[in-house]
N, C-alpha and C positions, 0 to 999 in steps of 0.2 A: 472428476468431482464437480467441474466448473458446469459441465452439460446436463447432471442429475437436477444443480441448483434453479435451473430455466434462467427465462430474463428477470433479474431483480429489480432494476427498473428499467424508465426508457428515457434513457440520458436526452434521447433526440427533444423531450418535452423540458427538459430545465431550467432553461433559459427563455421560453418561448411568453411565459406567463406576465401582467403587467411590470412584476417586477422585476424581468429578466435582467435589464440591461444594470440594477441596481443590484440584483446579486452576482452579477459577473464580477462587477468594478468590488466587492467587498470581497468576492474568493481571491482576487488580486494582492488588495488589500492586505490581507490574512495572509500569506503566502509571503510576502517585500517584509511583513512585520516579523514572522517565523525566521524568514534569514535574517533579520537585524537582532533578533534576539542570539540566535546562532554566533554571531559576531561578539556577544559578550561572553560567551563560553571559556572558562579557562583553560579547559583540557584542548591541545592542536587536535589529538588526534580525534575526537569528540565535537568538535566542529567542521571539520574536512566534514567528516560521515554526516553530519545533519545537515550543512548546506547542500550537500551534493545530492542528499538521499529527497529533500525539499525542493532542487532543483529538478531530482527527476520526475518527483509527483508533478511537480508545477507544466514540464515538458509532456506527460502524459493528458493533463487537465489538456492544454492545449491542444494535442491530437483529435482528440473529445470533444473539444467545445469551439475550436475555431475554424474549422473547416466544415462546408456541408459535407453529406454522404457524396453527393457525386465528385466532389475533390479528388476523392479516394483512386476515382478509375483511371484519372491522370498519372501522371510522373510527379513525384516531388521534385522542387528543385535544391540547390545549394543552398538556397537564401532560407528558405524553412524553416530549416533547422541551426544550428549554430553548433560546433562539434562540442562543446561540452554538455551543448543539451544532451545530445545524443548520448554521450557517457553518462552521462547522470541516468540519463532513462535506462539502457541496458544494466549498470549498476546496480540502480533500485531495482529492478525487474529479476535478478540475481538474488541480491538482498531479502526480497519477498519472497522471493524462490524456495530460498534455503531455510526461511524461518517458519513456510507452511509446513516442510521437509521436516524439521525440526520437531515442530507438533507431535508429529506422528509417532517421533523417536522417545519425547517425553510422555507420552500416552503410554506407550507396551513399558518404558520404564514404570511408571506409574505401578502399572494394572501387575507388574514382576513385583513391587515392592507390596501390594495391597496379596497378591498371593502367598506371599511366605509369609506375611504378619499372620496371615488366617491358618498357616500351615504351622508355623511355632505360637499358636494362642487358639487351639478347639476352644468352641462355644461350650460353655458350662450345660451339663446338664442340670435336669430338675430331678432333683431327689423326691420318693414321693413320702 
């Protein structure tokens, strides 16, 4: 599905513009403020999932925006990453997984329930 979509953008251009280095430091921003907010949360289980799911985007953002391309052809080392990045990221990455997965499952529900409504309700005819 992701291959049909092409490139949606070119993340490599982002940050490159005058205001690069001022929208860096505000997605940061954004991100420190999201888990602070997460922290007022009263439900436990309901903030686990939001800061971990906010920590994974944050870990992903990072992949993306702080390394050039030729990084890549290297080794990562231990210092990179920090292992609850790493969970957070495979996490969310699971999380998104399951909920594009999901999609799909309430669409044919969907399209079942709009079928029988149309199957117990014929369209009226016109008397002439």
């Amino acid at each position: 599905t992701v291959k049909k979509a092409g490139l949606v953008f070119d993340d490599s251009e982002l940050f490159l513009a005058a205001t690069g280095k001022t929208l860096k430091a505000e997605f940061k921003d954004n991100f420190r403020n999201i888990s602070r907010i997460m922290d007022c949360t009263g439900c436990e289980k309901c903030r686990l999932w939001g800061k971990t799911q906010t920590l994974g985007i944050g870990t992903a953002l990072k992949v993306l925006f702080s390394y050039p391309d030729r990084a890549f052809r290297g080794r990562f080392t231990s210092l990179d990453f920090k292992r609850n990045e790493i969970v957070a990221l495979i996490t969310t990455y699971f999380q998104f997984s399951r909920s594009i997965e999901d999609i799909g499952i309430f669409r044919a529900m969907y399209q079942n329930l709009v079928t029988d409504w149309r199957a117990s309700n014929p369209a009226p005819t016109i008397a002439s």
